[in-house]
C-alpha positions as CSV (number, residue, x, y, z in Angstrom):
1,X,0.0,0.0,0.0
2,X,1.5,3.3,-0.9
3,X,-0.1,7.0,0.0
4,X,0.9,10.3,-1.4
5,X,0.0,13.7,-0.3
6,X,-1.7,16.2,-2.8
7,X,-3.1,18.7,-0.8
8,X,-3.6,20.2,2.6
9,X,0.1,19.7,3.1
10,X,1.6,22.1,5.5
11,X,-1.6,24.3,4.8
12,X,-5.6,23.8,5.6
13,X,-7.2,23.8,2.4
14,X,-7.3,21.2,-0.4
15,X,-7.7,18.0,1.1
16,X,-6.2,15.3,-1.9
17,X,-4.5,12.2,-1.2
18,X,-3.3,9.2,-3.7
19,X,-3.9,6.1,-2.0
20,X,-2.7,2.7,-3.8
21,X,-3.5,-0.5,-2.6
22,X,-5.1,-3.9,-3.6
23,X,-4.4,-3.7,-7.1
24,X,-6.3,0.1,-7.2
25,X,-5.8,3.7,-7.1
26,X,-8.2,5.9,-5.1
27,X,-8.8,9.7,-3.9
28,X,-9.3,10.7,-0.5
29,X,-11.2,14.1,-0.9
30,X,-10.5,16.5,-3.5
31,X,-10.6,19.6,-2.3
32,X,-10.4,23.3,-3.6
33,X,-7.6,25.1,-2.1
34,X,-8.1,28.6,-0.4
35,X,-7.2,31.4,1.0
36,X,-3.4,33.1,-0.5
37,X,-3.0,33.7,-4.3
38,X,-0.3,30.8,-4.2
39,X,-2.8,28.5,-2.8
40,X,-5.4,29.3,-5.2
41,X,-3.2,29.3,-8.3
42,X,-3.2,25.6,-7.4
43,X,-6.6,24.9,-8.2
44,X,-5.7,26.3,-12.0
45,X,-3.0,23.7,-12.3
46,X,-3.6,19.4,-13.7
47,X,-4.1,16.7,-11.4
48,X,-0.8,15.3,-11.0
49,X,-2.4,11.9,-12.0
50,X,-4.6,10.7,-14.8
51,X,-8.4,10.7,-13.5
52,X,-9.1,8.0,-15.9
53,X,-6.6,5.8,-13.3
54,X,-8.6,6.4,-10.3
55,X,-11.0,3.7,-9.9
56,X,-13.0,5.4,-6.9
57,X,-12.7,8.7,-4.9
58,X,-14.1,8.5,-1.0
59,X,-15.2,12.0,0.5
60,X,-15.1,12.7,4.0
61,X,-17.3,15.5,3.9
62,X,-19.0,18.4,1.7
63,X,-17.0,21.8,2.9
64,X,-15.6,22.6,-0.2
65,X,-11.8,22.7,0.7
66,X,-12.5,18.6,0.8
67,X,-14.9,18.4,-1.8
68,X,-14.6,21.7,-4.5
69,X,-12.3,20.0,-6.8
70,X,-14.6,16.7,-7.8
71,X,-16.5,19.0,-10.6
72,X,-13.1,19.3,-11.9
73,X,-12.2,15.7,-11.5
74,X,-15.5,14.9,-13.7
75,X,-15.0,17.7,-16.2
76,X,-11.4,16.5,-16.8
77,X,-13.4,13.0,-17.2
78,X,-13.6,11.1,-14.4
79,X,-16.6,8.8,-14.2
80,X,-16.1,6.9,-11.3
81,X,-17.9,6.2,-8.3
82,X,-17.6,8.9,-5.2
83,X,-18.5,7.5,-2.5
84,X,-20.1,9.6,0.9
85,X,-22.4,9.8,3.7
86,X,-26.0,10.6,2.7
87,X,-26.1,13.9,4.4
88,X,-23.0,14.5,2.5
89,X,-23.9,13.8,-0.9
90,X,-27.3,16.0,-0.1
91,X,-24.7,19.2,0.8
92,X,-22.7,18.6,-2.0
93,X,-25.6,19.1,-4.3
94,X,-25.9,22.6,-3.2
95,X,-22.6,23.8,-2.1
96,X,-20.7,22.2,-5.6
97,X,-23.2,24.2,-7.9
98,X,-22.8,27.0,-5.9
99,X,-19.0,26.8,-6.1
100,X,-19.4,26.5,-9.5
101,X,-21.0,29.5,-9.8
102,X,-18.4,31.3,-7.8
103,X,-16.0,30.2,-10.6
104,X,-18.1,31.3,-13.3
105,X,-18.8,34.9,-11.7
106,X,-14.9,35.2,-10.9
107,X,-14.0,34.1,-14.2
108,X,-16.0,37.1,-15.7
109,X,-14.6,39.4,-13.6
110,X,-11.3,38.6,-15.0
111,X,-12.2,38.4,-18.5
112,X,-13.9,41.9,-18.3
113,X,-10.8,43.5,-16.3
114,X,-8.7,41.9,-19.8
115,X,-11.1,43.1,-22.4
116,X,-10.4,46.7,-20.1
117,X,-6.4,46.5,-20.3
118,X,-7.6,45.5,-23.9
119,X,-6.7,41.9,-23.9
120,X,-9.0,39.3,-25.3
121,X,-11.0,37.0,-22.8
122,X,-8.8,34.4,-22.9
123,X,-10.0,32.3,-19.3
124,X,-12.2,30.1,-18.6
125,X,-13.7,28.9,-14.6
126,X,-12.1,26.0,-13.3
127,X,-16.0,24.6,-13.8
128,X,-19.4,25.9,-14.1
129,X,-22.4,24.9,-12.1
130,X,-23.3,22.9,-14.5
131,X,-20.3,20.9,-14.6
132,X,-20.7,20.2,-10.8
133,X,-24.8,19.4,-11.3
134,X,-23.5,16.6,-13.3
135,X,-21.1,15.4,-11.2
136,X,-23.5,14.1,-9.0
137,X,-24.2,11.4,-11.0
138,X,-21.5,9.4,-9.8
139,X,-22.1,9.9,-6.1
140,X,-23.0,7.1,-3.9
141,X,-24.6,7.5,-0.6
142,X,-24.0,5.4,2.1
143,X,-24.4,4.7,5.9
144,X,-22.4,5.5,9.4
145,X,-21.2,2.7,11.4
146,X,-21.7,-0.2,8.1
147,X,-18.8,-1.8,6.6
148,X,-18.8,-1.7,2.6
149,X,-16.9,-4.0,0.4
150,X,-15.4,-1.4,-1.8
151,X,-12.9,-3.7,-4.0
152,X,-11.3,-7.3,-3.5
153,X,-9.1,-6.8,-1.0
154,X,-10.7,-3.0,0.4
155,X,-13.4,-2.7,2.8
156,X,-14.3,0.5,4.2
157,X,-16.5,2.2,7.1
158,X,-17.9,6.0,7.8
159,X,-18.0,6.8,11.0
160,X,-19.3,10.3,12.8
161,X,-16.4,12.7,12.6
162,X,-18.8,15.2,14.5
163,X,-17.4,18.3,12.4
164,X,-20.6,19.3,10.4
165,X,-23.5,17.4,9.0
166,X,-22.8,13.8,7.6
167,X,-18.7,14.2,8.4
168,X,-16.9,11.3,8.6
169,X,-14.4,9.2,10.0
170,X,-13.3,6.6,7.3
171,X,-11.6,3.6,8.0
172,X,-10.2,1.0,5.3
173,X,-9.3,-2.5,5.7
174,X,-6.5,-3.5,3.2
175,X,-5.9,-7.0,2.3
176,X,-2.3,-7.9,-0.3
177,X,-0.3,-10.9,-0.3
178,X,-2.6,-12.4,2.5
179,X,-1.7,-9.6,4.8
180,X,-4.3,-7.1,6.4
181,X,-3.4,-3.3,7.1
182,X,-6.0,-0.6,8.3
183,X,-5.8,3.2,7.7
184,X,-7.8,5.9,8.9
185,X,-8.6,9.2,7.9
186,X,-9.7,11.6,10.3
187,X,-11.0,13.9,7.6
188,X,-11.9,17.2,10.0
189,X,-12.2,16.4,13.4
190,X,-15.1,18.2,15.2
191,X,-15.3,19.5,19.0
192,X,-17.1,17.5,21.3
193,X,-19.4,20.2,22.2
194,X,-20.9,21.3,19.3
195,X,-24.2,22.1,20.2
196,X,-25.6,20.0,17.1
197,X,-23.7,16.9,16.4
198,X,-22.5,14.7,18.4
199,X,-19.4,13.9,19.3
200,X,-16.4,12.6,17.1
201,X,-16.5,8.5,17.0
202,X,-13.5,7.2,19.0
203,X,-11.7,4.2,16.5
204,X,-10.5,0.9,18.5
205,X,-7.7,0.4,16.5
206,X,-5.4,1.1,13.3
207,X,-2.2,1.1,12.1
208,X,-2.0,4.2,10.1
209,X,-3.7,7.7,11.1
210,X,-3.7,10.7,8.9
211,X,-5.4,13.4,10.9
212,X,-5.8,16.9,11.1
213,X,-4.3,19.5,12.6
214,X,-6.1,22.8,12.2
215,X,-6.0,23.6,15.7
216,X,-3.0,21.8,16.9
217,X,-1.3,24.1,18.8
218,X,-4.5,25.8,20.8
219,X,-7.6,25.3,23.2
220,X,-10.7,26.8,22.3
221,X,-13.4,28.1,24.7
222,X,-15.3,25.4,26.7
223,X,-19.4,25.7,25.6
224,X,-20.4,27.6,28.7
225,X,-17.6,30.5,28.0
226,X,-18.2,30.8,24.3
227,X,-22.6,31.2,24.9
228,X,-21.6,33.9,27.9
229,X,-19.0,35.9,25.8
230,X,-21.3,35.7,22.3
231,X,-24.5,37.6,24.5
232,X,-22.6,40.0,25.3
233,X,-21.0,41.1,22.3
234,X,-24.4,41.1,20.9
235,X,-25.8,43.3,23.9
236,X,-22.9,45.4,23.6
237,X,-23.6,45.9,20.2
238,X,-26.5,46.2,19.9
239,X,-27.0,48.8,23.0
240,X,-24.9,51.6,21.5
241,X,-27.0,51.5,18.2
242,X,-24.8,49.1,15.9
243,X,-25.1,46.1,13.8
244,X,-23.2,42.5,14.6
245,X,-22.0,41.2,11.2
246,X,-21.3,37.2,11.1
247,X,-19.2,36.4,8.6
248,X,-20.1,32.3,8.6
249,X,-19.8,29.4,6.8
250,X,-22.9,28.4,5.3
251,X,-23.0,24.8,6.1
252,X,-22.3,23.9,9.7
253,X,-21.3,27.0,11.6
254,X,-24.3,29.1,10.4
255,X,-26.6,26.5,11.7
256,X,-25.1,26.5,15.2
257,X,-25.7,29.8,15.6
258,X,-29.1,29.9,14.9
259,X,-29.4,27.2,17.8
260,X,-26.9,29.1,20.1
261,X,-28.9,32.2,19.7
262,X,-32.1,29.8,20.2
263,X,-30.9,28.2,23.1
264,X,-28.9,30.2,25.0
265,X,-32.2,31.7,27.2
266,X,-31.6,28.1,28.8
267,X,-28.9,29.4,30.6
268,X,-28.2,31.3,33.9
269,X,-32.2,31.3,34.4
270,X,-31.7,33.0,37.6
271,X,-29.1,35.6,36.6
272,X,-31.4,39.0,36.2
273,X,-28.8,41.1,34.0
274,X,-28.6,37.8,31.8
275,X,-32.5,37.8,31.8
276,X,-32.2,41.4,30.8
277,X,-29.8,40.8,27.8
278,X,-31.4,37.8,26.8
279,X,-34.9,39.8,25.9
280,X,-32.9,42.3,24.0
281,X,-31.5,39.5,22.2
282,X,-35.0,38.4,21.0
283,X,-36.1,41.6,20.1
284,X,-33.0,41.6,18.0
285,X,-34.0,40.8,14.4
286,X,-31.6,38.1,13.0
287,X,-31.2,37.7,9.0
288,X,-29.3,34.6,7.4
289,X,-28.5,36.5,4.2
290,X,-27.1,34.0,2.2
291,X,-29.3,31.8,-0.2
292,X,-27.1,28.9,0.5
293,X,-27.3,28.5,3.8
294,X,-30.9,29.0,3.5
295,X,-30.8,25.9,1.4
296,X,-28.3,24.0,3.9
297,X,-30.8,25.2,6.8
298,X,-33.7,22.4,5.0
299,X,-31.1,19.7,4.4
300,X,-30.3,19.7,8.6
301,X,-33.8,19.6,8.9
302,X,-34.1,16.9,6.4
303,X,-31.2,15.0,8.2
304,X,-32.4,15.6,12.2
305,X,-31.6,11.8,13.1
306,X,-28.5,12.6,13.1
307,X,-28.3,15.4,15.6
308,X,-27.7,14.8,19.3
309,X,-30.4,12.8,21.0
310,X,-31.1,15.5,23.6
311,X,-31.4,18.0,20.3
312,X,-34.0,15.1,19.0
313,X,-35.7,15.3,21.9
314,X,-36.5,19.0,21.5
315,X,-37.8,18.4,18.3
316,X,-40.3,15.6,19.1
317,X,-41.6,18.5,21.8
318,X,-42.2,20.8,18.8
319,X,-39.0,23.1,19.4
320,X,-37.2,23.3,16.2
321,X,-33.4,24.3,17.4
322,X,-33.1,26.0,14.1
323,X,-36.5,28.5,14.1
324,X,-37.1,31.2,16.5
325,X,-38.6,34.5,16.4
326,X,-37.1,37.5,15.1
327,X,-35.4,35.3,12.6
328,X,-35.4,36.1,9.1
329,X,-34.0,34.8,5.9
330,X,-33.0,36.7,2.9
331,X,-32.9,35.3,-0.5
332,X,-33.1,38.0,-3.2
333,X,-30.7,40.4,-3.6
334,X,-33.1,43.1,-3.2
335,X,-33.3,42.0,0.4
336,X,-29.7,41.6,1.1
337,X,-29.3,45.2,-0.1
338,X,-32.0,46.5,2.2
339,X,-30.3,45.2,4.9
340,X,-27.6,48.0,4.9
341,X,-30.1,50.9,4.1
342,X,-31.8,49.8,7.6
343,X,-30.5,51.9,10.5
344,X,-32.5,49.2,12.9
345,X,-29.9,47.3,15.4
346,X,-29.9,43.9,13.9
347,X,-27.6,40.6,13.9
348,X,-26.5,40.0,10.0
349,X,-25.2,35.6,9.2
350,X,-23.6,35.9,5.7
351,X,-21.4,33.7,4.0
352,X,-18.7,33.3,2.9
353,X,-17.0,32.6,6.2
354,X,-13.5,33.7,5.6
355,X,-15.4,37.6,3.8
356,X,-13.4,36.6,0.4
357,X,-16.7,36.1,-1.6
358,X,-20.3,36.1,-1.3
359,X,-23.1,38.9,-0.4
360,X,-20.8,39.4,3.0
361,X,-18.4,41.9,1.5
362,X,-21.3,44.3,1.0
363,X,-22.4,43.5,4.5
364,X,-18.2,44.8,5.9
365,X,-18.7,47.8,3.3
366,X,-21.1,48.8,5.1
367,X,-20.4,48.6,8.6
368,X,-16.5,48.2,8.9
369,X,-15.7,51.7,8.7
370,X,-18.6,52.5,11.9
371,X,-17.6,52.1,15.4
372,X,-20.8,50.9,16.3
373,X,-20.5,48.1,15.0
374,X,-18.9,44.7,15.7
375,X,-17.9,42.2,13.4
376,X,-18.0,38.8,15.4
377,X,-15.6,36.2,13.8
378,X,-16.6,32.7,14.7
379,X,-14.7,29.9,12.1
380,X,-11.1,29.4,10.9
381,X,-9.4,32.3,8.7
382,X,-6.8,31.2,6.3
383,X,-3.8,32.9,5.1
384,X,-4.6,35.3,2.6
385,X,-8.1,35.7,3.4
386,X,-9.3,39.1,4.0
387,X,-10.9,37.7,7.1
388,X,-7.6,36.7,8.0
389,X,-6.6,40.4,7.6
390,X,-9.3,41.6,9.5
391,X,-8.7,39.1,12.4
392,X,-4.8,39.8,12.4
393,X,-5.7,43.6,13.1
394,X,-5.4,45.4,9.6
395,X,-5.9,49.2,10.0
396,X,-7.7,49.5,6.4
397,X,-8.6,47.0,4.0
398,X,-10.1,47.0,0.7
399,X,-13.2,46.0,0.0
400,X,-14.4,45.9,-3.6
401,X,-11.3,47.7,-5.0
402,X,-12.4,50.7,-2.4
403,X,-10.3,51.4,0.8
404,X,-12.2,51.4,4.3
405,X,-11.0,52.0,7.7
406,X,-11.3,49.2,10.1
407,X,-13.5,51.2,12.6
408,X,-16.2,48.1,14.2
409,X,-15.1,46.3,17.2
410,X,-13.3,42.8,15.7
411,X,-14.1,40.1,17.5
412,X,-13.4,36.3,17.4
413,X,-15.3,33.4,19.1
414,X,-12.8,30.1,18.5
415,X,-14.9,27.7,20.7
416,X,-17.7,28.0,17.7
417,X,-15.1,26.2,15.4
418,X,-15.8,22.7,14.2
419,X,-12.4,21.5,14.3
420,X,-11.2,19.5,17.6
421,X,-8.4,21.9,19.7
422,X,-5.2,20.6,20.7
423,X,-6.7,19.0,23.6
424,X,-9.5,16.9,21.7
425,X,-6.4,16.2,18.9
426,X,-4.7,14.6,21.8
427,X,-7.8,12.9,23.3
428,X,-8.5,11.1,19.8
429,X,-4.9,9.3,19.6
430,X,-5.6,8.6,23.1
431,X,-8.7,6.6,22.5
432,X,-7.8,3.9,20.3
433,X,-8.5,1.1,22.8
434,X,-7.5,-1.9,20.7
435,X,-3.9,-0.7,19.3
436,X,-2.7,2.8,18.5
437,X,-1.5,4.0,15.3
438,X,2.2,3.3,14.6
439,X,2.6,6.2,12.7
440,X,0.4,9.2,12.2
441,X,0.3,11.7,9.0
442,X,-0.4,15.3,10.2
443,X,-2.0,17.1,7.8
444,X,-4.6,19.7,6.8
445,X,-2.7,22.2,9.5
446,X,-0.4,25.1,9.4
447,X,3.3,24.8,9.8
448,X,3.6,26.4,13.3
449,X,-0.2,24.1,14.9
450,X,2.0,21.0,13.2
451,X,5.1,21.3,14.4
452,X,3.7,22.4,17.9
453,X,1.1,19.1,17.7
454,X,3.8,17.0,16.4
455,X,6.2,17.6,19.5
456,X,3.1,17.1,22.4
457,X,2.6,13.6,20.7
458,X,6.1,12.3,20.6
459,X,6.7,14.0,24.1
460,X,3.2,12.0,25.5
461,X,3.4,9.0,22.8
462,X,7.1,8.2,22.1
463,X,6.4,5.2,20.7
464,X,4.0,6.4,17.5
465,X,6.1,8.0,14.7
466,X,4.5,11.5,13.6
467,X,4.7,12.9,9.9
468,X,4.0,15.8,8.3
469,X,4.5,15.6,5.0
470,X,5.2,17.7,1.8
471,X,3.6,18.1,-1.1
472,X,4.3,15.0,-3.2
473,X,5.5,13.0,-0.9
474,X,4.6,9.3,-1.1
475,X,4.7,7.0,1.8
476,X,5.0,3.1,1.2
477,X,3.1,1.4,3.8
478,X,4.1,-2.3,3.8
479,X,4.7,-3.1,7.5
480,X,3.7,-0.8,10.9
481,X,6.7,-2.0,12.5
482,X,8.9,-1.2,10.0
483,X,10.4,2.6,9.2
484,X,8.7,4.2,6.8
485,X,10.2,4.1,3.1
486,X,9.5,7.6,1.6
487,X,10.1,9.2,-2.2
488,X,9.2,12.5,-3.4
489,X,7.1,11.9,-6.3
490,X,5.8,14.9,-7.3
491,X,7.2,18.8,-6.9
492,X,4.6,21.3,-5.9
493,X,2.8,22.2,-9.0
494,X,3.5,25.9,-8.8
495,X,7.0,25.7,-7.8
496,X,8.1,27.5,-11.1
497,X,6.3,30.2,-10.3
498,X,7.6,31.3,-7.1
499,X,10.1,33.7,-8.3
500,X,6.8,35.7,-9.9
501,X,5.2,35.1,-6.6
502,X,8.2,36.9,-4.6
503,X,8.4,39.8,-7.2
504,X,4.5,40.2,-6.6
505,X,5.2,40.3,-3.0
506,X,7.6,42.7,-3.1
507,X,5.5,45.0,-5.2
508,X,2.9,45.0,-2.9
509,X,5.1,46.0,-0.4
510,X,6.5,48.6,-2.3
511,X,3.0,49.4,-3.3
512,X,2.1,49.7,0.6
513,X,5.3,51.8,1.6
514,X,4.4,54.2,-1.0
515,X,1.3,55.1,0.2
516,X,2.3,55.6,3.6
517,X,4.6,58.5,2.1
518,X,1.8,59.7,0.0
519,X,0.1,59.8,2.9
520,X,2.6,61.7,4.9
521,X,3.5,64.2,2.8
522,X,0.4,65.4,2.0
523,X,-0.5,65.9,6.0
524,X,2.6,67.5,5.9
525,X,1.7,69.4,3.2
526,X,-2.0,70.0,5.1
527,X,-0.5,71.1,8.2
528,X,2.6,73.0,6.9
529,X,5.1,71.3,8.9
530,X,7.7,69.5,6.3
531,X,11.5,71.1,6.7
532,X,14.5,70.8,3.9
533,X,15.8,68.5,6.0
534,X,12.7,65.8,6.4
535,X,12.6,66.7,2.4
536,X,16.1,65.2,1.7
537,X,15.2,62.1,3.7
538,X,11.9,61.9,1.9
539,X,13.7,62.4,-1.7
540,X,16.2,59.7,-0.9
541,X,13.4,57.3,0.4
542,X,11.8,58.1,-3.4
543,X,15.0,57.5,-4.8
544,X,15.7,54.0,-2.6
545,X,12.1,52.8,-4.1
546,X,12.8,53.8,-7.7
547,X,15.9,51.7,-7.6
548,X,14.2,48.6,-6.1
549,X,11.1,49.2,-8.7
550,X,13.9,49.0,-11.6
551,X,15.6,45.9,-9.7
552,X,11.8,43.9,-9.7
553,X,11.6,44.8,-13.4
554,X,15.0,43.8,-14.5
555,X,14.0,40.6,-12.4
556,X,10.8,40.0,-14.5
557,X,13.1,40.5,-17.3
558,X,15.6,38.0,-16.7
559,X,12.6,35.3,-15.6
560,X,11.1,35.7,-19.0
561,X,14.1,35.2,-20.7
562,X,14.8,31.9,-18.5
563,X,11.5,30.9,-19.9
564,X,12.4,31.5,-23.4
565,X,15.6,29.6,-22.7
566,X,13.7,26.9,-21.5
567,X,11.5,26.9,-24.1
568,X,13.8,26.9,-27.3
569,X,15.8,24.2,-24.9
570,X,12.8,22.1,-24.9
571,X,11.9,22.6,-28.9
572,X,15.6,21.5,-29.8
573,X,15.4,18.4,-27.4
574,X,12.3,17.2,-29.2
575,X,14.2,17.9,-32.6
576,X,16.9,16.3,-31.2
577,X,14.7,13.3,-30.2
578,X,12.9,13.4,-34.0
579,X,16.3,13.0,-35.8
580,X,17.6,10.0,-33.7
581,X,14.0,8.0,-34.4
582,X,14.7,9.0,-38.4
C-alpha cells in the first residue's frame, strides 16, 4: 500500500490524497484550495495523476476545501464512483453548484478587467455549475457505522467525525499478499461540544492515522464560555446602536448559531442582568443573508436523526433548534441590499466565512468603517483571506477595490469552530483502545499548529512515529513496524512560479510603503510642517524605491528570458529526439 500527499500539506485547504493498494488507485477528498493567491493558483493547475486511473474517490465530507475539486475531477473525465455519507452527498448538491457558480462569476470578472487592459477574454472557470450538477451522478450514498466491500481486498466504514453534518471518519481495511493493514482518515475532526452533532467516533484500533491539525497548537473556549462571551458582544452591540455582522460558513457554523442564539435563554435562568440581555436579544431581528445556507438550513432539517439525542428530543416536543422568532431569511438580492439601508440594530449571518466572496463583503462595506459596530468572527481564517486580515488587526482594507478603515469592534469566538483543539487532537490518539497508530500523518494544518502538535505527541506517545509531509511525498506502507520508506514523487505544482510570486510580494510592499509616504506628505503638506531636511530624507526614500522598482523589473526581465531559454531548450530536445528516431 502506498499513499501520497496532494493537498492540505503544510496548509488547511485542499484536502487530496493518492492512495494505492489492492491492485487500485483511489482519492481521498478533492478539495479546492483557499485562502493566498499561491494557494489558489493551485486549483488552475492538472491533477498530477490521470483521472481515468482512479477507480473510486471516498469524501469525508462536503466543505468545499474537501470536496470543491470533484467537478473538476468529472469535467477532466472522471466517471467513477464517489463514495459519501448521505447527508454529505445531499450538501454537496448545493454547495458544488454554488461553487461553481463562484468560478463562473470570478472568471467574468477577470475576462472583463482583460477586455479593459484591452486583452482578449482568454480564461475560462475551473467549472461551471453545470459541470458540478453533473457530477453528482456518480455519487453514492452510504451509511455510518456499516462496513462496505469497496474492491477485493478494500473494505471501508464512515464513522461520525462530528465536524458538520454527515462528516466522517473513514476507516479502510487493506488485504495484499494475504496480509491485512488498516488506515484511517480523520477527515476534519469536530469539538465535542458542538451544540448539534455529536461527538467525534472514538476508532478501536489502526495502524496508520492521517489526521488533522487545524488547531493543533491551541484550546478553544469550553461551551459555557463561548454562549456567555457571544451575548454580550451582541448586547454590547447592539446597546450603542450598531449592527453584529457574522461572517459564517454556510454549512455547519451558520446553523449553530441559529441554535446558540435559540438556546442560549436556557442558561443562567436565575441571573437578572442575563435575563435582561437575553430579551434584548429576542427583540434583536436576526437575518441569514445567504441563499445557500438558507438551502443547507432544509437539508439539517431533512437530516435531524443525526443530531444529538437531547437535540431530537426538542424536536419531538415541537422546538425546532433551528426556528425562533425575530429570525429572518433573505434570498433575493433586493433584500440583502435593504439590509444595509436599515439603520435598525440587527444581527447579520452571511457567507462566505473567511469575507473573500459572497453577499458578505457588501455587508463589511457597510459597517466596517462604523464604530458601532462589531464584526463577530466565529470559524477558521486562512492565510490570505481578508478575514484573516481583519482578524490579524489590519488598520484599512479594501473592500471591492475601495479602501475602508477598520473602525467596528473585531471580534473572534474560537470555541464555535468545528475542528477538535489541541486537547480533543490529543484525546483522539488517546482513544484507540485496541492498538494505537504506529505512525500518524499530520496534515490539513499550518506549519507552526503542526510542528507544535507533532512535538506534544512524541513527548506523550514516544512510541508512534509523527509525519507531516510535503507536497508530493509518497509513503510506502508495507509493514507498521517497519520505518517508513519515503520518495518525493511529485514537486509542488507551482513551484516554477515562485520567483513571480516573490516579485509580486515585493510589489505590494513597495506598493504599501508608497502610500504611507503619499500619505505623509500630504499631511505635511496640510498642516505646513515638512522642513529641507525631512525633504532630503523623503527624496532619498523616493529615490531608494525607484531603484528597487527598476531591480523587480530587470527581475521580470531576466525570468522571461529563462523561460524563453527553456523553451527553445525544450523545442531543440524534441528535434533532437525526432532526428535519432529517423
Amino acid at each position: 500500500m502506498k499513499i501520497t500527499f496532494l493537498g492540505a500539506t503544510r496548509a488547511v485547504t485542499g484536502s487530496n490524497y493518492l492512495v494505492e493498494a489492492a491492485g487500485k488507485k483511489f482519492l481521498v477528498d478533492c478539495g479546492l484550495h483557499q485562502g493566498s493567491f499561491e494557494e489558489e493558483l493551485m486549483n488552475d493547475k492538472p491533477f498530477d495523476y490521470d483521472v481515468n486511473d482512479i477507480d473510486f474517490v471516498l469524501l469525508t465530507h462536503a466543505h468545499i476545501d474537501h470536496s470543491g475539486r470533484i467537478p473538476k475531477l468529472y469535467k477532466d473525465g472522471y466517471r467513477n464512483p464517489i463514495y459519501a455519507t448521505k447527508a454529505t452527498v445531499d450538501l454537496c448538491s448545493i454547495m458544488l453548484p454554488d461553487s461553481g457558480h463562484i468560478q463562473e462569476t470570478e472568471n467574468d470578472y477577470k475576462n472583463k478587467r482583460r477586455m479593459r487592459a484591452g486583452q482578449k477574454p482568454v480564461l475560462e472557470p475551473l467549472y461551471t455549475a453545470k459541470d458540478a450538477i453533473d457530477c453528482m451522478e456518480v455519487f453514492v450514498p452510504e451509511k455510518y457505522d456499516e462496513l462496505i466491500d469497496i474492491a477485493p481486498g478494500i473494505v471501508i466504514r464512515f464513522n461520525d467525525a462530528g465536524h458538520m453534518l454527515g462528516s466522517s471518519i473513514i476507516e479502510i481495511w487493506v488485504t495484499e499478499d494475504g496480509k491485512e493493514q488498516k488506515i484511517t482518515f480523520t477527515g476534519d475532526l469536530g469539538n465535542n461540544d458542538i451544540p448539534l452533532l455529536s461527538s467525534p467516533t472514538m476508532i478501536d484500533d489502526t495502524d496508520y492515522l492521517v489526521m488533522e491539525s487545524t488547531y493543533g497548537n491551541r484550546l478553544h473556549n469550553r461551551n459555557d464560555e463561548k454562549s456567555t462571551l457571544f451575548l454580550d458582544i451582541i448586547s454590547e452591540t447592539i446597546r450603542r446602536g450598531g449592527t453584529v455582522v457574522i461572517p459564517s460558513f454556510a454549512v455547519g457554523r451558520t446553523q449553530e448559531i441559529l441554535y446558540e442564539l435559540n438556546q442560549i435563554k436556557d442558561q443562567h435562568q436565575d441571573d437578572e442582568e442575563f435575563q435582561k440581555e437575553y430579551e434584548l436579544l429576542m427583540k434583536t431581528p436576526v437575518y441569514v443573508d445567504s441563499p445557500l445556507a438558507v438551502s443547507a438550513t432544509q437539508i439539517f432539517k431533512q437530516n435531524l436523526e443525526l443530531f444529538k439525542p437531547e437535540i431530537q428530543e426538542f424536536i419531538e416536543r415541537g422546538d425546532n433548534p433551528l426556528e425562533f422568532p425575530g429570525l429572518q431569511f433573505t434570498q433575493s438580492v433586493d433584500d440583502s441590499k435593504a439590509l444595509n439601508e436599515s439603520t435598525e440594530p440587527c444581527i447579520i449571518i452571511s457567507a462566505s466565512g473567511m469575507c473573500d466572496v459572497g453577499r458578505i463583503k457588501h455587508h463589511l462595506k457597510h459597517n466596517i468603517w462604523n464604530p458601532t459596530s462589531t464584526i463577530l468572527f466565529v470559524g477558521y481564517q486562512a492565510p490570505g483571506t481578508l478575514g484573516r486580515r481583519i482578524v490579524d488587526g489590519a488598520k484599512t482594507v479594501k473592500i471591492f477595490g475601495e479602501e475602508f478603515t477598520v473602525a467596528a469592534e473585531i471580534k473572534y469566538i474560537e470555541g464555535f469552530s468545528g475542528h477538535a483543539d489541541q486537547s480533543g487532537l490529543m484525546n483522539f490518539i488517546g482513544s484507540f483502545r485496541t492498538k494505537k497508530p504506529k505512525h500518524i500523518f499530520l496534515v490539513h494544518g499550518e506549519p507552526d499548529p503542526q510542528d507544535v502538535l507533532q512535538g506534544k505527541i512524541t513527548e506523550e506517545f514516544p512510541e508512534i512515529d509523527v509525519q507531516v509531509p510535503v507536497y508530493g511525498q509518497e509513503f510506502e506502507l508495507n509493514n507498521p513496524d517497519e520505518e517508513l520508506k519515503t520518495e518525493q514523487i511529485y514537486i509542488n505544482p507551482i513551484k516554477k512560479d515562485l520567483d513571480r510570486l516573490d516579485l509580486i510580494s515585493k510589489m505590494i510592499s513597495l506598493e504599501s510603503e508608497l502610500k504611507d509616504m503619499r500619505k505623509s506628505i500630504e499631511e505635511d503638506v496640510r498642516i505646513s510642517s515638512s522642513n529641507d531636511e525631512e525633504m532630503n530624507r523623503l527624496n532619498k526614500k523616493v529615490n531608494d524605491l525607484r531603484a528597487q522598482i527598476i531591480e523587480i523589473m530587470n527581475k521580470e526581465v531576466d525570468i522571461d528570458n529563462e523561460d524563453k531559454e527553456e523553451a527553445e531548450a525544450e523545442i531543440e530536445d524534441g528535434k533532437k529526439h525526432k532526428r535519432k528516431k529517423k
